[in-house]
N, C-alpha and C positions, 0 to 999 in steps of 0.2 A: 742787876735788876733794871729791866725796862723804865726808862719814865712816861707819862702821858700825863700830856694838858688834857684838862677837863673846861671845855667854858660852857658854862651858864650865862645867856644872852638877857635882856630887856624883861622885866616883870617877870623870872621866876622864883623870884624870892617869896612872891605872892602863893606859890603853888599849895594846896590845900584849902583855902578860899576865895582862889578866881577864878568865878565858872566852874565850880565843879560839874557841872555837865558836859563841860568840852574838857578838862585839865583833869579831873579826879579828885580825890581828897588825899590823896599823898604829898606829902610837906617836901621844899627841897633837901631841908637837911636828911627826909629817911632815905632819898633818891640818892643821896651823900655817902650816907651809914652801906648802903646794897653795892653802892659802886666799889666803895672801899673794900667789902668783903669780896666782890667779885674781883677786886685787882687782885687782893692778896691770895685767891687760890690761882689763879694764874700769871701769878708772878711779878705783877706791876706796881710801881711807885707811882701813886696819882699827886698831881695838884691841881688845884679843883678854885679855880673864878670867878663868881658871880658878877655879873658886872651891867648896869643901865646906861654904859657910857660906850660908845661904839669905840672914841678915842684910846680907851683903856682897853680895848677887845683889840687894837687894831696893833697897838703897842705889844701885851702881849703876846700875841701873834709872830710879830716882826721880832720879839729875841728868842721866839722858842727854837730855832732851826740847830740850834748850838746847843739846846738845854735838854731837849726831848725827842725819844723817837717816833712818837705822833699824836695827835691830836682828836679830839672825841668831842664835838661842839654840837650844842644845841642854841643855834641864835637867834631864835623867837623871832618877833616881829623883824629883825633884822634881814631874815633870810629871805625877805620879798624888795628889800629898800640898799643892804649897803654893798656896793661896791668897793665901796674901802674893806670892808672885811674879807668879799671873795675876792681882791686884789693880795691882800695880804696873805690869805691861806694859799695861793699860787705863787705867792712868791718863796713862802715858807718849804714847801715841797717836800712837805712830809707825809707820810700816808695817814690819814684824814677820816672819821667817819664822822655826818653828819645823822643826827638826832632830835628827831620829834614826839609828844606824847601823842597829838592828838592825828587823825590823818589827813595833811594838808592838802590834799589832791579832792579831798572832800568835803573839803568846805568851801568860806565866800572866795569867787574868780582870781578878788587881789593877791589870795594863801594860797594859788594851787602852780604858781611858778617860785623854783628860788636859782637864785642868784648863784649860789655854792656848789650846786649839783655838776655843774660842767668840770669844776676843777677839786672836789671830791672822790676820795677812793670810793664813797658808797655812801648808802641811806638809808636808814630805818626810820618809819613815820606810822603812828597810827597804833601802837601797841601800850598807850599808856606810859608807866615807869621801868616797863621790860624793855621798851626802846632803847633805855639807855645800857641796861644790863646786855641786853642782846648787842649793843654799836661796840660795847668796851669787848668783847667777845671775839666779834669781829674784825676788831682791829688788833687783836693779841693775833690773828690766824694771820691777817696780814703781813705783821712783822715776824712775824715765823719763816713765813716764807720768804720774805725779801733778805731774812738771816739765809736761808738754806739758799738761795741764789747769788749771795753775794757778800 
């Protein structure tokens, strides 16, 4: 069975009462409960991070190369500010999908660039709590295929 890092970046612990009109009313743990069931029909072993500590994101990161065959992050505020984390997903080199609820290209100018997109296998942004159903999805096709090529 496949593993995959799951990180949960900066303030979504808050999810279901921050700004529900940009975030939703879905709590992280249900976004937990959905991933969990979406690993286990196809086939994945999650562990799952929440973390307000870029240090502890950046850490993470840096021992998963050895521990998992790819990673499914949503790094909130992060994904406009750290370089330490898009440093570390590049050096990790694992196929990677980044994930957003709300859609950052759509909102204030500071959210409509990230940092991760260059060295990212792909992004989903902008689908609520499907974002992350649909990333874990797509990164299962991912490793299917870098199976069948190699």
């Amino acid at each position: 069975m496949k593993k995959i890092l799951v990180i949960h970046g900066p303030n979504l612990q808050l999810l279901g009462s921050r700004k529900p009109s940009v975030y939703g009313r879905v709590t992280l743990p249900a976004i937990n409960r959905s991933l969990q069931a979406t690993a286990r029909a196809l086939k994945l072993e999650l562990t799952i991070l929440q973390s307000n500590h870029e240090g502890e994101i950046v850490e993470t990161i840096g021992s998963a190369r050895k521990r998992f065959a790819g990673i499914l992050i949503n790094p909130a505020a992060y994904t406009h500010t750290s370089v330490a984390i898009r440093d570390a997903l590049e050096a990790a080199a694992l196929p990677t999908v980044e994930v957003h609820l709300s859609n950052i290209y759509a909102r204030e100018a500071f959210r409509q660039h990230s940092l991760m997109a260059p060295v990212v296998s792909g992004q989903l942004a902008g689908f609520g709590p499907d974002s992350y159903r649909l990333g874990l999805t797509a990164l299962a096709g991912l490793l299917a295929v870098k199976r069948r090529k190699g």
